[in-house]
C-alpha positions as CSV (number, residue, x, y, z in Angstrom):
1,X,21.1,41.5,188.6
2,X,19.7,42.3,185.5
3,X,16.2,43.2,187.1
4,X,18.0,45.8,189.0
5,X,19.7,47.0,185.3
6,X,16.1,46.8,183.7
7,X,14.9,49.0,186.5
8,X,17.5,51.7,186.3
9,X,16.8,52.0,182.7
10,X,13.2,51.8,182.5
11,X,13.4,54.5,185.8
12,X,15.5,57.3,183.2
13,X,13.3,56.5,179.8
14,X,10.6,57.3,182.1
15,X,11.9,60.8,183.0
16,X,13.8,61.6,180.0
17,X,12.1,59.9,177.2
18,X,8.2,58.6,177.9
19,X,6.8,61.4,180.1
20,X,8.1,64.3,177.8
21,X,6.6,62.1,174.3
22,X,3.4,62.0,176.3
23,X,3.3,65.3,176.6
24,X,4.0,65.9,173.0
25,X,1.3,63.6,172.2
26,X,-1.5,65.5,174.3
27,X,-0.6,68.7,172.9
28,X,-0.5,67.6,169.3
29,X,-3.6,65.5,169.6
30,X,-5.3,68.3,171.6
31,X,-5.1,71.4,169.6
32,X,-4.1,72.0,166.4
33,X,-3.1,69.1,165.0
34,X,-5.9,68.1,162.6
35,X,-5.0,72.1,161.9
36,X,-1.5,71.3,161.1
37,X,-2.5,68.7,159.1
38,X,-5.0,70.3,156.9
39,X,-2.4,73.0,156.3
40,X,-0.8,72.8,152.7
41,X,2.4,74.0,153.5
42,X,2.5,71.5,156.4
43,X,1.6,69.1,154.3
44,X,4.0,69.6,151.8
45,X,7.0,70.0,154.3
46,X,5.8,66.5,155.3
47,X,6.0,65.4,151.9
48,X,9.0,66.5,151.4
49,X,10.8,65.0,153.8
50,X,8.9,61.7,153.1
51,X,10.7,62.5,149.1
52,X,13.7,63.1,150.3
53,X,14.5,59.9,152.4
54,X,12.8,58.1,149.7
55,X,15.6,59.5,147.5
56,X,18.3,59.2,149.5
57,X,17.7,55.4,150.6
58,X,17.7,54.6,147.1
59,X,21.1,56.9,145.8
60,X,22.7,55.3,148.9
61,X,21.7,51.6,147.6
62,X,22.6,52.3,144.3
63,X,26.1,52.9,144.9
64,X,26.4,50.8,148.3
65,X,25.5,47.3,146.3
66,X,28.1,47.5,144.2
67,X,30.5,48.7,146.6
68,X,29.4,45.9,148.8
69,X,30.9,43.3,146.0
70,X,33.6,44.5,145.6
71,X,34.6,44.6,148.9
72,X,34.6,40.7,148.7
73,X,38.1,40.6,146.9
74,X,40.9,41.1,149.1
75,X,42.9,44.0,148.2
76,X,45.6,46.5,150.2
77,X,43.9,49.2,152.3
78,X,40.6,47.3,152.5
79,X,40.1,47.3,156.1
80,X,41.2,50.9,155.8
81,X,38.8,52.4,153.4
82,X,35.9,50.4,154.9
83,X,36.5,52.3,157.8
84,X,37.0,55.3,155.8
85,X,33.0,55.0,155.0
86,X,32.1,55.3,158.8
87,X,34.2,58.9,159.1
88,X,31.1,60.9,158.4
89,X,29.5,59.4,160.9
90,X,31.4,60.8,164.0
91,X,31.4,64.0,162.2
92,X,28.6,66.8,163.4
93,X,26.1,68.2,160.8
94,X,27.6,71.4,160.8
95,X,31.2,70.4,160.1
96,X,29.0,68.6,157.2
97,X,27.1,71.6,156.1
98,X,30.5,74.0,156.0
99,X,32.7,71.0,154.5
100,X,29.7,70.8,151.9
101,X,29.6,74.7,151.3
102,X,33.4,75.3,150.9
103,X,33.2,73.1,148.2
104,X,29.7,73.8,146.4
105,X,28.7,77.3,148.1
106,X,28.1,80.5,147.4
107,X,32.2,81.2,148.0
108,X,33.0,77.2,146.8
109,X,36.1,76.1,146.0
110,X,34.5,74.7,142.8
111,X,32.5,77.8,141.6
112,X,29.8,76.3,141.5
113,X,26.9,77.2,144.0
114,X,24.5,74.7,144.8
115,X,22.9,75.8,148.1
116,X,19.4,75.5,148.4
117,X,19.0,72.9,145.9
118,X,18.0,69.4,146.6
119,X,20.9,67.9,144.5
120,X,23.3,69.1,147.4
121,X,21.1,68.2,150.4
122,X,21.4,64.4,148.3
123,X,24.9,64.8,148.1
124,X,25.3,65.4,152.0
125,X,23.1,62.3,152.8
126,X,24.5,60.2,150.4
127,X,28.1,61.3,152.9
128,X,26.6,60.5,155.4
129,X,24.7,57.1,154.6
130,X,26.9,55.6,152.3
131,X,29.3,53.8,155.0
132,X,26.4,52.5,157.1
133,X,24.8,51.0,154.1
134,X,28.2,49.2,153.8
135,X,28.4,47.9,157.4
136,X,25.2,46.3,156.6
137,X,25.8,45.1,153.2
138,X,29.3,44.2,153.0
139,X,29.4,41.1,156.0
140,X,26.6,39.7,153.9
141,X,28.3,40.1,150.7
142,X,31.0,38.3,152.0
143,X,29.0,35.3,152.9
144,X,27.2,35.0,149.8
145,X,30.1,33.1,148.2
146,X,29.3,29.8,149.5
147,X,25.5,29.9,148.4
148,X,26.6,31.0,145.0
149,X,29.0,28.4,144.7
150,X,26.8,25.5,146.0
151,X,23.9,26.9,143.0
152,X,26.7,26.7,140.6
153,X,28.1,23.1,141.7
154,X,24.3,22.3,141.0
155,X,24.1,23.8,137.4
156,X,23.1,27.3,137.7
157,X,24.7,30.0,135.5
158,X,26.3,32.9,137.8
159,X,23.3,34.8,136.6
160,X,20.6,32.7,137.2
161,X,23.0,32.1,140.8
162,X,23.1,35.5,141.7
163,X,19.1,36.2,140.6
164,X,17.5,33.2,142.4
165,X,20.0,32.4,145.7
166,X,22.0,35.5,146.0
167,X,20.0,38.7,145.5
168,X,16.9,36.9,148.0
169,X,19.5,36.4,150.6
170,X,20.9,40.0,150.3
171,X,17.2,41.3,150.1
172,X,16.8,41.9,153.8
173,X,20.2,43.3,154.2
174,X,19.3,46.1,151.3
175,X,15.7,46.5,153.1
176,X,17.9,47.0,156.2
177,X,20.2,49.6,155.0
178,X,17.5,51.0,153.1
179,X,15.5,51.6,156.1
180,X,17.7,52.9,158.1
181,X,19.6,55.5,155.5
182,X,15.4,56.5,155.4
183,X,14.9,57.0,158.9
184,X,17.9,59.2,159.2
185,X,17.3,61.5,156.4
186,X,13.7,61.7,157.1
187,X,14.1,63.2,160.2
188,X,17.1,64.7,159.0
189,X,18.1,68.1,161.1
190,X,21.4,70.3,160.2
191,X,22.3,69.3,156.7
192,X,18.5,70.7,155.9
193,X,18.8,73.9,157.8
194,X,22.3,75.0,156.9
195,X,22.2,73.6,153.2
196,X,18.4,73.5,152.5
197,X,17.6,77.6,152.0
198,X,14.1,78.3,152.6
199,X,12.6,75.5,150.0
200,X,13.8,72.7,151.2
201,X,13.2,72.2,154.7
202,X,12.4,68.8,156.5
203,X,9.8,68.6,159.0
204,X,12.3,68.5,161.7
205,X,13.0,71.7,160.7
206,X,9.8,73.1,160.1
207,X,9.4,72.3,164.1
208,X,12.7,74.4,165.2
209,X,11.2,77.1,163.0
210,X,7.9,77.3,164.5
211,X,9.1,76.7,168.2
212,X,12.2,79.5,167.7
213,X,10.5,82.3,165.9
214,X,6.6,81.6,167.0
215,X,6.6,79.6,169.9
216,X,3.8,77.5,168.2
217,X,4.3,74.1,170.9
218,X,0.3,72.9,169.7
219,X,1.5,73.0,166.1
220,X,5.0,71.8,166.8
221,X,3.7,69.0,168.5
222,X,1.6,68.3,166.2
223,X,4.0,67.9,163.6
224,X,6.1,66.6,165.8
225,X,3.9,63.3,166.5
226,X,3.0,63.2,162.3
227,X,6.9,62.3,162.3
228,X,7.3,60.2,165.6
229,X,4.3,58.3,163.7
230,X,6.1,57.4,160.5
231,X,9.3,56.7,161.9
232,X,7.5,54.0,164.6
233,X,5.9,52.9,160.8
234,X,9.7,52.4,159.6
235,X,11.2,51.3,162.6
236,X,8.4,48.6,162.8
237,X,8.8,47.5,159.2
238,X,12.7,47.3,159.8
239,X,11.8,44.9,163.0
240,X,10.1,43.0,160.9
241,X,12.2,41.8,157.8
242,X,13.6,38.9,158.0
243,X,17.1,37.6,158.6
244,X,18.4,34.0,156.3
245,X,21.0,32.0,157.8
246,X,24.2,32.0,155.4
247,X,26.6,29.5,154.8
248,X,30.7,30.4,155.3
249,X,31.5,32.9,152.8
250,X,34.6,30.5,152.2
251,X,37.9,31.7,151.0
252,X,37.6,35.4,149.9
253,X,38.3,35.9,145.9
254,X,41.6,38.3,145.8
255,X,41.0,39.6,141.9
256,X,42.9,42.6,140.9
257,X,44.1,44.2,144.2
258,X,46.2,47.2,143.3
259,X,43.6,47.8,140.6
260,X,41.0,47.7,143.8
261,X,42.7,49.9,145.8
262,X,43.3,52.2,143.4
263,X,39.7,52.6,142.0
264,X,38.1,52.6,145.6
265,X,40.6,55.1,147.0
266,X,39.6,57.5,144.0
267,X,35.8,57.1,144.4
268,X,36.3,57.7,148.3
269,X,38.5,60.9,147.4
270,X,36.0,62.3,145.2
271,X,33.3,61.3,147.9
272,X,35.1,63.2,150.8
273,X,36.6,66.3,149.1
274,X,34.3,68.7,150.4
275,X,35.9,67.4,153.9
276,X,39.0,68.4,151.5
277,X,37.7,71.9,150.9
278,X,37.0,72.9,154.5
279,X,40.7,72.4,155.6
280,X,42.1,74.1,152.3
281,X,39.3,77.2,152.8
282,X,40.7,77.4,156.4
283,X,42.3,80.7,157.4
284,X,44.7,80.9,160.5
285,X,43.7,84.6,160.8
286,X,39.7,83.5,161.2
287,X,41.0,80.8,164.1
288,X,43.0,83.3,165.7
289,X,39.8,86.2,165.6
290,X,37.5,83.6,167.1
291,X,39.8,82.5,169.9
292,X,39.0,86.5,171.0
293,X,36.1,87.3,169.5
294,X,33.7,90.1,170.7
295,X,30.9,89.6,168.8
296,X,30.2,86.0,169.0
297,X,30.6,83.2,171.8
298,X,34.8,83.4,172.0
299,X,36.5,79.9,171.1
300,X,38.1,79.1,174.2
301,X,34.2,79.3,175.8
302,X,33.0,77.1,173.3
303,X,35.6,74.5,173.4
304,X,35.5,74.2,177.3
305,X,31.7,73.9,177.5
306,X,31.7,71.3,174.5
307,X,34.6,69.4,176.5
308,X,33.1,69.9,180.0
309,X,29.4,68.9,178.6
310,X,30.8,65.8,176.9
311,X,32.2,64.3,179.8
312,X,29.5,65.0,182.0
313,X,27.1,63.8,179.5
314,X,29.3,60.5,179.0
315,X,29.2,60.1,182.9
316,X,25.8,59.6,182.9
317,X,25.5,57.6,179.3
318,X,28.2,55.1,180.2
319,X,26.5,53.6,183.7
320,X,23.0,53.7,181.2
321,X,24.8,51.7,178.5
322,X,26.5,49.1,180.6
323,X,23.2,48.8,182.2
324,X,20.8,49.0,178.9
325,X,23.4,46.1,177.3
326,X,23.5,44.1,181.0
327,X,19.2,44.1,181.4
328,X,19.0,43.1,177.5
329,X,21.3,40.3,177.3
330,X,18.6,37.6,177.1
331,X,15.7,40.0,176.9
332,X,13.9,41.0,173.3
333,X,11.7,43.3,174.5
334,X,13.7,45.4,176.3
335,X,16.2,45.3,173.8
336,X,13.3,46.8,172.3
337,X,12.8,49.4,174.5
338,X,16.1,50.7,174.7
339,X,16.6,51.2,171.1
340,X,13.6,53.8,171.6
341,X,15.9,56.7,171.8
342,X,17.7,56.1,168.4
343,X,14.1,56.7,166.7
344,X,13.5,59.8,168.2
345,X,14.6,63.3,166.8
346,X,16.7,65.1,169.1
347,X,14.3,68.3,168.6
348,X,11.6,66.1,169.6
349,X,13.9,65.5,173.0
350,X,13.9,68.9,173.3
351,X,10.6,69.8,172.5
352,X,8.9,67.2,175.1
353,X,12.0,68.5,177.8
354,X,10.7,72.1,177.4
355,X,6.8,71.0,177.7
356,X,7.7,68.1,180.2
357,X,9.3,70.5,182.9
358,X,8.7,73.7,182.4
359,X,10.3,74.7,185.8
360,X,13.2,73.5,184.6
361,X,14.2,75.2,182.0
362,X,17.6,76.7,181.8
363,X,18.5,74.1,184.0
364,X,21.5,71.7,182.5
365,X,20.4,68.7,184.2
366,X,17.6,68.8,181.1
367,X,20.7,69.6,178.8
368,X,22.8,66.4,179.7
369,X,20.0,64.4,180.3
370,X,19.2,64.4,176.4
371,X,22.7,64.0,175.2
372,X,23.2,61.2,177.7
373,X,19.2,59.8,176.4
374,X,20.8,60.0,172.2
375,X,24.2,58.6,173.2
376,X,23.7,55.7,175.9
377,X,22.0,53.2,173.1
378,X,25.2,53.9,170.4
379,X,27.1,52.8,172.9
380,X,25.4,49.8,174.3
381,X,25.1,48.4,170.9
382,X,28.9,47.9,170.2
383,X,28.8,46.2,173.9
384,X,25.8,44.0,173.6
385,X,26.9,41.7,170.8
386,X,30.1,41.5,172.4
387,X,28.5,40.8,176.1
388,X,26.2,38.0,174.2
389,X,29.2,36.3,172.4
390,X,30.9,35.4,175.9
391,X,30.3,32.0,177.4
392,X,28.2,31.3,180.1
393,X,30.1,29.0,181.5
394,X,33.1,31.8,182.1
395,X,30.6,33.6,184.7
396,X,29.3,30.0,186.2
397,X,32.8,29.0,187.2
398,X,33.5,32.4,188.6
399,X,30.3,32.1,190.8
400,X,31.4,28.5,191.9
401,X,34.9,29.4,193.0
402,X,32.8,32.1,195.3
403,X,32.8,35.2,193.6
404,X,29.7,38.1,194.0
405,X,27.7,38.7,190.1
406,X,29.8,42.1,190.5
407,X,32.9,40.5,191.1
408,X,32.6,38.0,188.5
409,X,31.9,40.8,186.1
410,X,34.6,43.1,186.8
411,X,37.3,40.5,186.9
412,X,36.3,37.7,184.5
413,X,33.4,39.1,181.9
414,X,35.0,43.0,181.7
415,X,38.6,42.3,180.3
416,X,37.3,40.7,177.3
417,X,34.6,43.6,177.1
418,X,36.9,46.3,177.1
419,X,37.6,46.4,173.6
420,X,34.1,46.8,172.6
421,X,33.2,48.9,175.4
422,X,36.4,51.5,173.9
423,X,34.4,51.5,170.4
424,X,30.9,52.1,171.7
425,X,32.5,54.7,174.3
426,X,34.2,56.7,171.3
427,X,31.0,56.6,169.8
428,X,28.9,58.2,172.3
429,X,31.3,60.7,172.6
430,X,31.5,61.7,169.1
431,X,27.6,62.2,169.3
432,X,27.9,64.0,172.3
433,X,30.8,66.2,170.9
434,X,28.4,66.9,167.6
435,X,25.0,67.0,168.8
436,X,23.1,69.8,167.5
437,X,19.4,69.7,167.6
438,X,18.7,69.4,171.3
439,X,21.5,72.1,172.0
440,X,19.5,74.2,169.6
441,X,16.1,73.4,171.3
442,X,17.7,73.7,174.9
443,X,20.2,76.5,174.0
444,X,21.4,78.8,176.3
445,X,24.0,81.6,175.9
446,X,26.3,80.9,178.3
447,X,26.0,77.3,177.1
448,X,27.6,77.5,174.0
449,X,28.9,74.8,172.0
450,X,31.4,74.4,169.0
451,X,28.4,73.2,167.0
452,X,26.6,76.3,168.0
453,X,29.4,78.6,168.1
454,X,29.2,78.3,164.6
455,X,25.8,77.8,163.8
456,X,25.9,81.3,165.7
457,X,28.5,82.7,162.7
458,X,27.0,81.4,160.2
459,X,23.6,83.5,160.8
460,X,25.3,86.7,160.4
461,X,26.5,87.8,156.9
462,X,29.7,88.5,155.8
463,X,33.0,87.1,155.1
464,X,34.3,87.0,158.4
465,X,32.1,85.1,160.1
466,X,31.5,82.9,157.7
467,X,35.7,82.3,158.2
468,X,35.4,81.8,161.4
469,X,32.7,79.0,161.0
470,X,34.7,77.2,158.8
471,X,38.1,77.3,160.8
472,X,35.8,76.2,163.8
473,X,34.1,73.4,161.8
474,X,38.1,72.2,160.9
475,X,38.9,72.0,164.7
476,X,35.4,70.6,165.9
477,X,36.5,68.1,162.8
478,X,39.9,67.6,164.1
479,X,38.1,66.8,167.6
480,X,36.1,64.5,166.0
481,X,38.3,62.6,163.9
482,X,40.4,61.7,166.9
483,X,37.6,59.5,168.4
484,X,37.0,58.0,164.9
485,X,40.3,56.2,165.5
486,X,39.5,55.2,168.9
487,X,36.4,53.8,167.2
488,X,38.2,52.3,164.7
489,X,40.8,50.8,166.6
490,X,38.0,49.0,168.9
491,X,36.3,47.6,165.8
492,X,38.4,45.1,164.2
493,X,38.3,43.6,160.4
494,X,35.3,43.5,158.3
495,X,33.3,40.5,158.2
């Protein structure tokens, strides 16, 4: 059964993933790509966005370490505010971006205006990366404590414990997180173009830029496969570190745990106040002008296409999950393989859709196909650790007693599924709910999202669309915050 799965899988990267990057990659290698590159201002976008994951991989680390330990004591609210970290996660770029500028903007709550500058776009992936360095970090942290203790039954000092057995076991988990908060802020789309200006533009943006206002597809491309090329380089390099096996972490060290709560519970306030600022900046009167408006894409059209496009999109990405975690079960490669989307830009998506099949375009089949292409993998990879933890021996005595593969999966391996399969569903629904660059690559008008509705406000000046962007950015916030506690309730403790 899990040939057929494979097949299935292999038969939609093919259309909605291979064909389209091979495209990209005969255009960019065609024309204009040794142009691109010998470009300075190319160059330096490239640069640029090489300095600014650099920078944010190690901010993130430098305040994720620490964190890491001390989530090792037991305190109230841990579970809680671990969980906390994740929120930006199912929360769309330009939620972030608004959330970001009612706080630090031009009209910020603060006063103090800090768009365009790089300390902001830092601030905003630092949001965004911090709890995912802490899923990595903190289940290792927490099995540390038996390593440490045999070094110190042996004679080591908890220095010299921590330097020669701890830190080398944590190394590949920092490598890890540090990898991974790189390969998203590398390729990093909204937070750049909403909170970036003019100066400080990724490369991902500099390819929106050229294909929406000069329809440059050789130089695109081109840049386009200069960052599909590095991010293999990363994605290779995060393959490749390796993984130490760890003793029991042992009982965990409880400490001062009303002290704990209190001191984590501040930091993660001060973290997520601009989320803060966008719900106190939110006028009634902007939601209510937006619901009718004339001059933009009305709420109520939004709101339906971004409901109607998630479920169709999810219809599609569920079937591809269940099948992507199914065919790589006991399969490393194309485990591999169906990772491939999660290193891909979603304006590269779009790009290769609008090179791939240029017949189709304006057609929403290309539309869903690359939310369904970005969401499937999220969701297969809360299911696959789940689907590899079960006992073969539950599906063997199933088949004895006479029941088909299918049967035996929907009635014996599915019930205990279902609680992963909730998390990695709410998941891929928050990143179909928020997804921003294909939408903006693929966009039509009468297509509409919340995420474009108010990218659309925000590009006219003025104080009352800028109003209605961020009392749309506090709904498509409320929308998404909503699936974070589906998510949260399918995840379980730490550890």
């Amino acid at each position: 059964m899990s040939g057929y799965l494979g097949a299935l899988l292999l038969l939609f990267l093919a259309f909605a993933l291979f064909y389209p990057l091979a495209r990209i990659l005969l255009l960019g290698l065609g024309t204009g790509f040794w142009e691109a590159l010998g470009n300075p201002y190319y160059l330096g976008r490239y640069l640029f966005s090489l300095q600014y994951g650099l920078l944010s991989a190690l901010l993130t680390l430098a305040l994720a370490f620490p964190l890491a330990f001390l989530f090792r004591f037991r305190f109230p609210g841990r579970e809680a505010l671990l969980a906390l970290s994740t929120l930006p996660f199912v929360l769309p770029t330009p939620v972030v971006a608004l959330a970001f500028m009612a706080l630090l903007g031009p009209r910020g709550l603060l006063g103090v205006d800090l768009y365009g500058t790089l300390a902001l776009l830092l601030l905003a992936a630092l949001f965004y990366n911090l709890g995912l360095a802490l899923r990595v970090l903190v289940p290792v942290a927490l099995r540390l404590r038996g390593a440490l203790e045999a070094a110190r039954v042996l004679g080591a000092t908890p220095y010299r414990a921590f330097f020669r057995v701890g830190l080398p076991l944590l190394l590949p988990a920092l490598g890890s997180a540090g990898l991974l908060v790189f390969i998203y802020a590398f390729s990093a789309f909204g937070v750049p173009l909403l909170l970036g200006g003019g100066r400080y533009a990724t490369l991902e943006v500099e390819v929106y830029t050229l294909l929406a206002h000069r329809l440059a597809f050789a130089e695109a491309a081109a840049l386009m496969l200069l960052q599909l090329f590095t991010l293999a380089l990363a994605a290779l390099l995060y393959l490749r570190l390796p993984t130490y096996p760890l003793p029991p972490g042992g009982p965990e060290p409880v400490g001062r745990p009303w002290a704990l709560t209190l001191g984590l519970s501040s930091f993660f306030l001060l973290l997520y106040a601009p989320l803060l600022a966008l719900f106190l900046e939110v006028d009634p009167g902007a939601l209510a002008r937006a619901w009718a408006s004339e001059d933009f894409t009305p709420l109520p059209v939004a709101l339906g296409n971004s409901l109607r496009f998630t479920l169709l999109a999810f219809s599609l990405a569920l079937p591809l999950g269940v099948a992507y975690a199914g065919a790589a079960r006991e399969r490393g490669g194309l485990d591999l393989l169906g990772l491939f989307p999660l290193m891909v830009s979603p304006v590269a998506v779009g790009l290769g859709y609008l090179l791939a099949y240029p017949s189709l375009r304006g057609s929403l089949a290309l539309l869903l196909a690359a939310y369904a292409l970005l969401a499937y993998p999220l969701l297969a990879r809360a299911l696959l650790p789940a689907l590899r933890s079960l006992p073969k021996s539950l599906l063997e005595a199933a088949r004895v007693l006479g029941a088909t593969p299918l049967r035996a999966f929907l009635r014996v391996e599915l019930p205990l599924l279902l609680p992963a399969l909730a998390s990695g569903s709410a998941l891929a629904l928050a990143a179909i709910l928020g997804e921003f660059g294909a939408s903006l690559v693929l966009w039509r008008p009468e297509w509409t999202t919340l995420t474009l509705a108010i990218y659309e406000r925000l590009g006219r000046p003025g104080e009352g669309p800028y109003r209605e962007a961020l009392a749309l950015a506090a709904l498509l916030a409320l929308l998404s915050g909503l699936l974070f506690y589906l998510l949260d309730r399918g995840r379980g403790r730490i550890g």
